[in-house]
C-alpha positions in Angstrom: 22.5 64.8 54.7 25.0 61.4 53.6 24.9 62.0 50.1 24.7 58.6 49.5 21.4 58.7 50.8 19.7 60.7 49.1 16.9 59.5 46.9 15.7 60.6 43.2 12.6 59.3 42.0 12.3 58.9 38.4 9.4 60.8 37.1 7.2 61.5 40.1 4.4 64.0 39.2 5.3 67.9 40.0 1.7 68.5 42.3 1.6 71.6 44.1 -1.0 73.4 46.5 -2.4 75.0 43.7 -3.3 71.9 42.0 -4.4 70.4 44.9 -7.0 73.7 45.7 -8.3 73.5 42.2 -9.5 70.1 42.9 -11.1 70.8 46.1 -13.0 73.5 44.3 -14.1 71.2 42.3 -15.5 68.9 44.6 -17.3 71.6 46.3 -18.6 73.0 43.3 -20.9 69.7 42.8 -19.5 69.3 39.1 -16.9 66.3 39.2 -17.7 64.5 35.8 -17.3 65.7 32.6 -18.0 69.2 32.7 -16.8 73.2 32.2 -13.2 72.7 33.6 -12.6 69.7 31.2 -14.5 72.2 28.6 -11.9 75.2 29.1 -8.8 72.5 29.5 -9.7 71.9 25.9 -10.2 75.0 25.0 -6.8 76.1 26.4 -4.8 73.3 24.7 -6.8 73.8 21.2 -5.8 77.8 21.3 -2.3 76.8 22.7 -1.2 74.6 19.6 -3.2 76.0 17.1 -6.1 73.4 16.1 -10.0 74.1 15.7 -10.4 71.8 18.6 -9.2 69.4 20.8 -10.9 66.4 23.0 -9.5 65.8 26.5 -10.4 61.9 27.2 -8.9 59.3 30.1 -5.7 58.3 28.4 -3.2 59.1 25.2 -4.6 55.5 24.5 -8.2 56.2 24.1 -7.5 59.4 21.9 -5.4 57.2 19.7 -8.1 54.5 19.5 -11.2 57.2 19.1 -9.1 58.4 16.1 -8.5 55.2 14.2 -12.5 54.5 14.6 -13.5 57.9 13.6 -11.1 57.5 10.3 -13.2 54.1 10.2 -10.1 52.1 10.4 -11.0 48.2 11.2 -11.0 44.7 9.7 -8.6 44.4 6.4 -6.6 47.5 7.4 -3.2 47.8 8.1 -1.4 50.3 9.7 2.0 50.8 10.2 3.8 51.6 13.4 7.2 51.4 14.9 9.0 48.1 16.8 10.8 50.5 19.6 7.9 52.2 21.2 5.3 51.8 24.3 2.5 49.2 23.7 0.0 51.6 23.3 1.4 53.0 19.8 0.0 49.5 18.2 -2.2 47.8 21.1 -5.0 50.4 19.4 -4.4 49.0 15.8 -5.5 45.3 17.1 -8.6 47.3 19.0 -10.0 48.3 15.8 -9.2 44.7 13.9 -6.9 46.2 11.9 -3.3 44.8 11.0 -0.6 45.9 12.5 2.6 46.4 10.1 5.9 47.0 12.2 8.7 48.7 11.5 12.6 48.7 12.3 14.3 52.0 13.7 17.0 53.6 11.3 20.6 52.1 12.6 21.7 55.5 14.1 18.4 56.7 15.2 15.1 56.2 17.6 12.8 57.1 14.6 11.6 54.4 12.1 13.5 53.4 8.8 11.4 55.8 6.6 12.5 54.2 3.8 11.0 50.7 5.1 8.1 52.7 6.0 7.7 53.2 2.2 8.3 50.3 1.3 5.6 49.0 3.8 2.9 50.7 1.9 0.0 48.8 0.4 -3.5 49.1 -1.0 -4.5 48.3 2.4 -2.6 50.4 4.1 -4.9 53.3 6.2 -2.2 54.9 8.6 0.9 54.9 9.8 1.4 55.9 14.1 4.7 57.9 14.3 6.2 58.4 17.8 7.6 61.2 19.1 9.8 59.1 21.7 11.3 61.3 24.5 9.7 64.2 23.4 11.6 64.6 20.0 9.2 65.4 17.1 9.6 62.8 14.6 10.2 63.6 10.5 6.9 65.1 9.8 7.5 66.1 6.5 9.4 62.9 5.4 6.0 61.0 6.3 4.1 63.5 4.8 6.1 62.8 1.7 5.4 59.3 1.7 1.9 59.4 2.3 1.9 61.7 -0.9 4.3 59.4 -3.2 1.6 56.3 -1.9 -1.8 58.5 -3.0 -2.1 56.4 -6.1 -2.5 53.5 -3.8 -4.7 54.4 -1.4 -8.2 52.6 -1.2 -10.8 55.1 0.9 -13.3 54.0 2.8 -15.8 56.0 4.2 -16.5 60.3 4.2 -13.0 61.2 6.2 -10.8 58.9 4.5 -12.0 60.0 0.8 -11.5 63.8 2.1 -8.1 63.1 2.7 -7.4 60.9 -0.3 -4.1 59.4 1.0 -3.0 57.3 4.1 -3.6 59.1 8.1 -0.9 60.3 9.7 -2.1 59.4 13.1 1.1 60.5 15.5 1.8 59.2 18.8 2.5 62.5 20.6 2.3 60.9 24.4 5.7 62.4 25.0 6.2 65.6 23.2 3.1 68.1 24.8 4.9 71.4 24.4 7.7 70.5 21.4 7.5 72.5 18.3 8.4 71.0 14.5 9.3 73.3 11.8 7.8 76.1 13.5 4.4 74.5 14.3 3.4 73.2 18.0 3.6 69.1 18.1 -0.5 68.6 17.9 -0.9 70.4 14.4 1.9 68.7 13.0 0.2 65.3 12.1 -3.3 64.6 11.0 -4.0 63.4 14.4 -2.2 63.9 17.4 -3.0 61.8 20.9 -1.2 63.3 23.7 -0.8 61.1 27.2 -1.4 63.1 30.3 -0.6 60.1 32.6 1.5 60.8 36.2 4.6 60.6 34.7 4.2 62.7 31.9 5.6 66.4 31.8 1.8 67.8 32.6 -0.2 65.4 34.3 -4.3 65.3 35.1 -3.2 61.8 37.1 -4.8 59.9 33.8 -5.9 61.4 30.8 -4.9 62.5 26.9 -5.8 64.7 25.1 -6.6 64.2 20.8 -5.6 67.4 18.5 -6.1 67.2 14.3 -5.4 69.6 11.7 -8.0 71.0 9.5 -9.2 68.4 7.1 -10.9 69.9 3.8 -14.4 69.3 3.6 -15.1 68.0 7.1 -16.2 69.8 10.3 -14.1 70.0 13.0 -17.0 70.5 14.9 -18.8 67.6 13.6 -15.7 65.8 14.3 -15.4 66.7 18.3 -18.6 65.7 18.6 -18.0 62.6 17.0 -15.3 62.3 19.9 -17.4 62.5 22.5 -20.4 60.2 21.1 -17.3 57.2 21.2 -16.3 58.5 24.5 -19.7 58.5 26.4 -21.6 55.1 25.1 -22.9 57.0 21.9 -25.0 59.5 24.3 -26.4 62.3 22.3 -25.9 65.0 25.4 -22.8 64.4 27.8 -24.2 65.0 31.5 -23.5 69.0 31.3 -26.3 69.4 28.4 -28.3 67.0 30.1 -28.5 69.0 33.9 -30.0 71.8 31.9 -33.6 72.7 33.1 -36.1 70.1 31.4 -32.8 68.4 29.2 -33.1 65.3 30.0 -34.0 63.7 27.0 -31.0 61.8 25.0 -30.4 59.4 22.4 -28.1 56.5 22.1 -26.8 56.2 18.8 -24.5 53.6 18.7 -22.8 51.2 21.0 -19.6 52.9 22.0 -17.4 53.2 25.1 -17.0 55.2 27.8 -13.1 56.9 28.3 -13.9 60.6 29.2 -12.4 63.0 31.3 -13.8 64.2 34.7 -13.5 67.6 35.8 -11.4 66.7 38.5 -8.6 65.3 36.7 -9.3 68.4 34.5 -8.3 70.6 37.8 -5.4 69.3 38.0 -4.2 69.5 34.0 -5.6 73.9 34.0 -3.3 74.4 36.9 -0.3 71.9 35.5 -1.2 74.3 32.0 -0.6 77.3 33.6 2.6 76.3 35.1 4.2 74.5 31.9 5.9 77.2 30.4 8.3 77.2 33.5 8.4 73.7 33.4 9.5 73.4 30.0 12.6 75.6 30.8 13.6 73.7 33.6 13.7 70.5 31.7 15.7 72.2 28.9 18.6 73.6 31.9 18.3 69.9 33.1 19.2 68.6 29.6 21.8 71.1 29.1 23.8 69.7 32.1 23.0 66.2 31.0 24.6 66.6 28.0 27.6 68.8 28.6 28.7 65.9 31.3 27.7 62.9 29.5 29.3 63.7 25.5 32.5 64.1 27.3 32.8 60.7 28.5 31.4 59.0 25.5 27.9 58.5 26.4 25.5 58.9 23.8 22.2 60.8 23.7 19.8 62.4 22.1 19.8 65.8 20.2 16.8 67.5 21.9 17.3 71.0 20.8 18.2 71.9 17.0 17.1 74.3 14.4 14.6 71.9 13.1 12.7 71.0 16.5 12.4 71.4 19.8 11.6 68.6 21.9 9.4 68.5 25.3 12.5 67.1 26.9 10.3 64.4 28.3 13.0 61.9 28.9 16.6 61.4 28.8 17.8 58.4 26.8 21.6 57.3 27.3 22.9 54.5 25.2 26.7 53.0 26.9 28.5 51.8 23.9 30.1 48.6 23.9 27.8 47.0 26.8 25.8 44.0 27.0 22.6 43.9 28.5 23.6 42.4 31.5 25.5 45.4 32.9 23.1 47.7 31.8 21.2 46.2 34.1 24.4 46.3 36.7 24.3 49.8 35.8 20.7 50.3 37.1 21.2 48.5 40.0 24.1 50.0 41.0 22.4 53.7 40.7 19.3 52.1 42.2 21.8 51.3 45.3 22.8 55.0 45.4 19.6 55.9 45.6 18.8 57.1 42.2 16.0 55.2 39.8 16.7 54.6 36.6 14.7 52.8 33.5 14.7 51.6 29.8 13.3 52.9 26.9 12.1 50.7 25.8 12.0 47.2 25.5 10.9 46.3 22.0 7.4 45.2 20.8 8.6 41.9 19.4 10.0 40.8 22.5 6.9 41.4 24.5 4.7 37.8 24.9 1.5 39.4 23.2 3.5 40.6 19.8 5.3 36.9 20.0 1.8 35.9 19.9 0.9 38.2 16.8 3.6 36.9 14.8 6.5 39.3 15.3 10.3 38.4 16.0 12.5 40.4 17.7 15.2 38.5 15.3 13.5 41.3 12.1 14.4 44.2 14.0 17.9 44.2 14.2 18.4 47.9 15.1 15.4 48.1 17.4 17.0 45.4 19.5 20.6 47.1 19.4 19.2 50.4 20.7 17.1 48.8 23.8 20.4 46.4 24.9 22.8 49.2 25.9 19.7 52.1 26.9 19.3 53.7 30.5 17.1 56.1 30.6 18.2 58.5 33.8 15.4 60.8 36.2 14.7 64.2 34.2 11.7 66.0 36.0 11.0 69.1 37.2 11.3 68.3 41.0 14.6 67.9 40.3 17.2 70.8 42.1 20.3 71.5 41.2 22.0 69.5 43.8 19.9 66.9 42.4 21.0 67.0 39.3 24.5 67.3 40.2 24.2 63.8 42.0 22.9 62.0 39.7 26.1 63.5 36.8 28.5 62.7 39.4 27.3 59.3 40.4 26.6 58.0 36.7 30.1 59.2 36.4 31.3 57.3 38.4 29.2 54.1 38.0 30.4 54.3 33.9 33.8 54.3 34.8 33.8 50.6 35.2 32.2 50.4 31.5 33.3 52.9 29.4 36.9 52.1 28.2 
């Protein structure tokens, strides 16, 4: 094979024939909505990470959403979120009516200035939405901290929000399904945790998420989950499984709410993809390993997925080229894209997105977050990746760079 013809995806989903045979034995067994395989996926994730429970809906953004209305987050909130992140991190805050109060990156790092984060906190404020971008657990503990120095000015509203007596920490987790903080699996780091198990994330149920919270004194986790499922399923007292139950039919609506569960079948998929992570993870981390040993040398920088403190999901490998403009980054892409290797940027900042314009936002306050997204490529790191792959794409980045890096 011309090597110069060889193509590399960049994230295709990892399906096999065991995936694909759990689905068709779910559409022979009749069951295709909600039902027990969406039941033991949550179960398996709940037991995997270490939470009471866990709630397996149609996307990372409904979990994130549910959570913010469960908290009773809404009209004359605000809540605080990052400028360098996915729209999903703060589209849920202007679901709920609440405010959405945005925040720079650090100069040297992905995560938010913590120290603006702070400074950002009001009597208003309900939560703040950390992202776990790449994979890479945020600083837990530092928002932890603020959350604690802010308790004097925190205004509860409602049974949840006085139990916890301070500000949410409500973490977008989309990317970092498998990382570990401090010891603890990413999903019982945060007080919520909404994790996105779309087709290009490291497991995949095709869409889906899945929503994980810590313990919360006074308030039942199982009155919680079932919470959950009343916003996910129109506010119907008995999902269809309690319902197909010999003379169960009778329900209740109880409120107006939405409808964003899982089906069993994208379940299928996500029991067979959970099974198989634990290799999956390791493959990522050999993948990085090459990455990085290549790249460092020639001055590229990256991120730091594997220290004593964390370690990430490896969900995506973020390069920055020092000393480009954004033009040949996009030269850069192109070129690759030419030898037959996809590349992408993460990620183009809120502000400069026409529905933030709209909200009010500048791209001209966030300084850093606009100096990290003009020189980032972000290059294929998935586990259908072989060796030879991943050989092609160091060599040929190589030598694309070479006209760039001085």
């Amino acid at each position: 094979m011309n090597e110069t013809k060889r193509m590399i995806p960049f994230s295709p989903p990892d399906i096999g024939e065991e995936e694909i045979q759990e689905v068709a034995e779910t559409l022979r067994s009749g069951w295709i909505t909600t039902g027990p395989r969406t039941k033991q996926l949550e179960k398996n994730i709940a037991d995997w990470i270490g939470t009471e429970k866990c709630v397996c809906l149609n996307s990372q953004t409904s979990c994130a959403e549910s959570a913010l209305r469960v908290m009773g987050i809404g009209p004359g909130d605000e809540v605080i979120v990052p400028a360098y992140t996915y729209t999903a991190s703060a589209s849920v805050i202007a679901h709920v009516g609440a405010k959405i109060v945005m925040i720079d990156t650090q100069p040297d790092s992905l995560e938010m200035d913590y120290d603006a984060v702070e400074a950002a906190v009001t009597e208003r404020t309900k939560a703040v939405i950390p992202v776990d971008l790449a994979g890479i657990p945020c600083d837990y503990d530092r928002i932890f901290e603020i959350a604690e120095r802010k308790k004097h000015l925190f205004r509860p509203s409602g049974e949840i929000q006085q139990a916890m007596g301070r500000i949410a920490v409500m973490a977008d987790t989309a990317h970092s399904f498998g990382a570990e903080y401090h010891g603890r699996m990413v999903g019982a780091a945060a007080d919520f945790s909404s994790f996105s198990f779309h087709a290009v994330k490291n497991v995949t149920t095709a869409e889906g998420g899945a929503l994980t919270w810590r313990a919360i004194p006074g308030i039942d986790s199982g009155e919680l989950y079932r919470k959950f499922q009343l916003l996910s399923l129109h506010g119907q007292s008995k999902d269809a499984l309690q319902k197909s139950r010999m003379g169960a039919w009778e329900y209740d609506i109880v409120d107006t709410f939405y409808k964003c569960n899982m089906t069993d079948v994208a379940a299928a998929i996500g029991l067979v993809q959970f099974r198989r992570y634990p290799e999956m993870l390791k493959r990522r981390r050999e993948i990085i390993a090459v990455y990085d040993a290549a790249f460092r040398a020639i001055g590229v920088e990256t991120l730091e997925h594997y220290t004593e403190e964390y370690s990430s999901s490896g969900h995506l490998y973020l390069t920055r080229i020092p000393g480009i403009t954004p033009e040949q980054r996009n030269e850069i892409i192109i070129r690759m894209a030419e030898r037959g290797i996809a590349c992408n940027v993460h990620y183009k900042p809120l502000p400069m997105h026409t529905a933030y314009r709209k909200l009010g936002f500048g791209i001209g306050d966030f300084p850093n977050a606009y100096a990290h997204f003009a020189n980032e490529i972000t290059l294929p790191l998935h586990t259908r990746l072989t060796d030879e792959d991943v050989d092609y794409v160091v060599e040929t980045y190589k030598e694309v760079l070479r006209d760039y890096i001085k």
